[in-house]
C-alpha positions in Angstrom: 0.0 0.0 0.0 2.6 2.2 1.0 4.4 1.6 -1.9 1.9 2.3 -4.5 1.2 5.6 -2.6 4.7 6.4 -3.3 4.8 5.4 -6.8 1.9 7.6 -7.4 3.6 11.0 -5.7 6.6 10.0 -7.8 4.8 10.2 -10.9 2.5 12.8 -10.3 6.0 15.3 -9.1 7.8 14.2 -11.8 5.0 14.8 -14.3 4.2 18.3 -12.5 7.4 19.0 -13.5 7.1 17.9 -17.2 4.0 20.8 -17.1 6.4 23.4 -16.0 8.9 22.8 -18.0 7.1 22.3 -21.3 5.8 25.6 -20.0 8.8 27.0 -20.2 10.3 25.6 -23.0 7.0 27.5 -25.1 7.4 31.0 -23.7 11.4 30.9 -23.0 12.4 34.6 -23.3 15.6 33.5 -25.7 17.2 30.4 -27.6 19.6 29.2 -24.3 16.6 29.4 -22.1 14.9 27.1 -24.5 18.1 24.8 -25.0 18.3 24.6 -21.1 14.7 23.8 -20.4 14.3 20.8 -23.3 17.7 19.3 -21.4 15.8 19.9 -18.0 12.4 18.2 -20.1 14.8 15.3 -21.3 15.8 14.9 -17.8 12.7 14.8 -16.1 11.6 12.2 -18.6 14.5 10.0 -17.9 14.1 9.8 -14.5 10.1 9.4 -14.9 11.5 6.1 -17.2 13.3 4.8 -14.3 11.0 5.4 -11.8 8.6 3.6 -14.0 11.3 0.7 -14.2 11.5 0.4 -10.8 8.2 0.0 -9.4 7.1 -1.8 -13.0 9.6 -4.3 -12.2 10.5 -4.4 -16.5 13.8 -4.2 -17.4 13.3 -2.2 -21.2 12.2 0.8 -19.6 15.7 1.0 -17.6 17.3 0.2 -21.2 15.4 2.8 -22.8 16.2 5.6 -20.2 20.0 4.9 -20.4 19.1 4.8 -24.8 17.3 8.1 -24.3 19.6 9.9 -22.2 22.7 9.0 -24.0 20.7 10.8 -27.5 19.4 13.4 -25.2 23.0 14.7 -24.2 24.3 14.2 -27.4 21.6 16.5 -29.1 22.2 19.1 -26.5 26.0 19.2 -27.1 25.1 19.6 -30.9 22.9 22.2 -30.3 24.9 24.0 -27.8 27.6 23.9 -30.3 25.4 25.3 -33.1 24.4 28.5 -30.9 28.0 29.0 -30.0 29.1 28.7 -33.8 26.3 31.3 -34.4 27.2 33.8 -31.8 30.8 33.9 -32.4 29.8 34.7 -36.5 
């Protein structure tokens, strides 16, 4: 019982957080605060994965967090190198 309860406040912070995020990422006042909130959104999704893993007790969603976080920090490197290349032009 008290587990589920806990698995249910897990998911219903980390998807709170998801909301505010997304939030930001639409009305971000420039391109870094966009960058930084879609790494913070790939993040939060990551660990909603794992806490999903856990308490799921299925092994694919831990192998698809580590999957997605791997591309998610690569796309934010590339990115984050694009912006520089464009500021210093």
């Amino acid at each position: 019982m008290k587990a589920e309860l806990l698995q249910w406040i897990w998911v219903a912070m980390l998807s709170i957080g998801i909301i505010l995020v997304f939030i930001r990422l639409l009305i971000g006042k420039g391109r870094l605060n966009r960058i930084m909130a879609l790494d913070t959104l790939t993040t939060i999704t990551t660990s909603l994965l794992m806490v999903i893993s856990i308490y799921s007790g299925e092994r694919l969603f831990l192998d698809v967090a580590i999957v997605y976080a791997i591309l998610a920090f690569t796309s934010v490197i590339a990115v984050a190198k694009y912006c520089d290349a464009g500021m210093r032009s």
